[in-house]
C-alpha positions in Angstrom: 91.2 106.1 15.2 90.2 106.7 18.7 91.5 102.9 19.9 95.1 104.2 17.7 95.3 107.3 20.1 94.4 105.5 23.3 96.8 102.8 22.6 99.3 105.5 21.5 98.7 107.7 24.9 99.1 104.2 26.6 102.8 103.4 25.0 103.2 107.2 25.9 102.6 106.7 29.6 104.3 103.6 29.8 107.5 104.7 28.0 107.8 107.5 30.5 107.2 104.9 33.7 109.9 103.0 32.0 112.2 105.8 31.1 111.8 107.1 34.9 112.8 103.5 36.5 115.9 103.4 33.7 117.3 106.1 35.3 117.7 105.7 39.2 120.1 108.3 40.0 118.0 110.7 38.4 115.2 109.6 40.4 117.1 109.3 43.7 118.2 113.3 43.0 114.6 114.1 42.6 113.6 112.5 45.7 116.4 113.5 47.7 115.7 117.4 46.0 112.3 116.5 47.8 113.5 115.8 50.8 115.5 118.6 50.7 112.0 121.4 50.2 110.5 119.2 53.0 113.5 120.3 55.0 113.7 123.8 54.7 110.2 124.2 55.6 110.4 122.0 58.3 113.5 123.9 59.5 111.5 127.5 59.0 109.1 125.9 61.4 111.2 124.0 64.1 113.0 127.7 63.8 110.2 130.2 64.8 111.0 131.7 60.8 107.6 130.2 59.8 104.4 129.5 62.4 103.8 125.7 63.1 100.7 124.4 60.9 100.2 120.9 61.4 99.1 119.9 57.8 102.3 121.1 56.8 104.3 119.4 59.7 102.2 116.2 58.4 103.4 116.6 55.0 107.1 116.8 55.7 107.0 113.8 57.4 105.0 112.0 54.7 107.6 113.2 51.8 110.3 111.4 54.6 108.5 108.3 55.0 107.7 108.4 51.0 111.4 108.7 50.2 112.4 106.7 53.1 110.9 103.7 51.1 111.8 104.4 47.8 115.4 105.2 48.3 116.8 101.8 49.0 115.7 100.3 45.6 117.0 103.3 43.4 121.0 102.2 43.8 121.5 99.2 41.3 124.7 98.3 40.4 124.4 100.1 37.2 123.9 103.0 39.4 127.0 103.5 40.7 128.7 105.9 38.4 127.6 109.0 36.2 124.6 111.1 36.8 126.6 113.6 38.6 126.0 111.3 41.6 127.2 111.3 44.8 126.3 108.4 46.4 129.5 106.6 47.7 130.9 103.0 47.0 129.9 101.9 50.8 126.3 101.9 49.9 126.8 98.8 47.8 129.8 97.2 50.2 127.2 97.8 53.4 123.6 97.2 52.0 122.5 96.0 55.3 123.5 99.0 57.2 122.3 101.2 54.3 118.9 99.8 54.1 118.7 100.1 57.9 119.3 103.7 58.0 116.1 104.2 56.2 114.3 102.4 58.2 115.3 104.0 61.2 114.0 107.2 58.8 111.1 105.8 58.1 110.3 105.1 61.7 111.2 108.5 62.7 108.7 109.9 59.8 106.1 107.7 61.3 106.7 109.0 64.6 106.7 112.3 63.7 103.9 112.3 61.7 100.7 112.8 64.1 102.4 115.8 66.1 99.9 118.5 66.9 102.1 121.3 68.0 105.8 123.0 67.8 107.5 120.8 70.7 106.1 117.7 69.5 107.4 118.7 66.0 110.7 119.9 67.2 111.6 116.7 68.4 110.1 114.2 65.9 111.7 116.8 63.3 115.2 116.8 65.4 115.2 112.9 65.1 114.2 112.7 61.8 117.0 115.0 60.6 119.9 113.6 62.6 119.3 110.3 59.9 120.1 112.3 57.4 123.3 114.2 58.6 124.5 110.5 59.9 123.6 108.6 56.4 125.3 111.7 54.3 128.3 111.2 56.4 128.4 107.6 55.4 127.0 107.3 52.1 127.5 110.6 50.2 130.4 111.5 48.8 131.4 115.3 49.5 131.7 117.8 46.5 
C-alpha cells in the first residue's frame, strides 16, 4: 500500500514536470511575469520609492540571470502560436541574435548582482533593464 502511494505521488510529480515543459509559452509568461515583480521592485528602489537593501537588489538580479537562461529554450516551433503569446515570428527567423540578447542579460544580471549600495545598483539595474526594452522592441509583438 505504502510503495502504491509513493509510486503514485511519483507519477504525480512527474506528470506535472511533464505537463509544465508541454507548455512553453505558459512557462515563458510565468517567467517573464517574474521578471516583471523583480522589476518593479527594482524600479521602487533605483527610484528612491523604496530604500536600497542589498539582499533584495541580489535577488532581482538572480530572478534576471534565472530567466535569462531559461528563456531561450521555451520557444519551440510548436510555440509559435496560441497561448495568448506575444512573442514575434523574428525570434525563430534570428535565433542567433535572440539567444544573444540573453546573454548579454545574463551578463548584466551577473554584473549587477554583488552591488552593495544605490549607485552601484542604479547602474547594474539601468543596464540590465535597457535588454529588456531593446529585446521587447524586437521580439514582442505589441497588443
Amino acid at each position: 500500500m505504502i510503495r502504491t502511494a509513493l509510486v503514485l505521488a511519483g507519477l504525480g510529480l512527474g506528470l506535472t514536470a511533464v505537463m509544465a515543459q508541454s507548455n512553453p509559452i505558459a512557462e515563458r509568461q510565468q517567467t517573464m511575469k517574474a521578471v516583471g515583480a523583480a522589476t518593479r521592485e527594482g524600479a521602487a528602489m533605483a527610484k528612491g520609492d523604496a530604500a536600497f537593501d542589498a539582499t533584495k537588489a541580489q535577488a532581482v538580479f538572480k530572478t534576471y540571470a534565472d530567466a535569462a537562461k531559461k528563456m531561450p529554450t521555451l520557444f519551440p516551433d510548436s510555440s509559435k502560436a496560441g497561448g495568448e503569446t506575444t512573442a514575434a515570428p523574428k525570434i525563430w527567423e534570428d535565433q542567433a541574435g535572440f539567444k544573444a540578447a540573453f546573454v548579454k542579460f545574463e551578463a548584466d544580471a551577473g554584473a549587477g548582482a554583488g552591488v552593495a549600495n544605490l549607485d552601484g545598483f542604479r547602474t547594474a539595474f539601468g543596464a540590465a533593464t535597457k535588454n529588456c526594452g531593446t529585446c521587447h522592441e524586437a521580439y514582442r509583438i505589441k497588443k
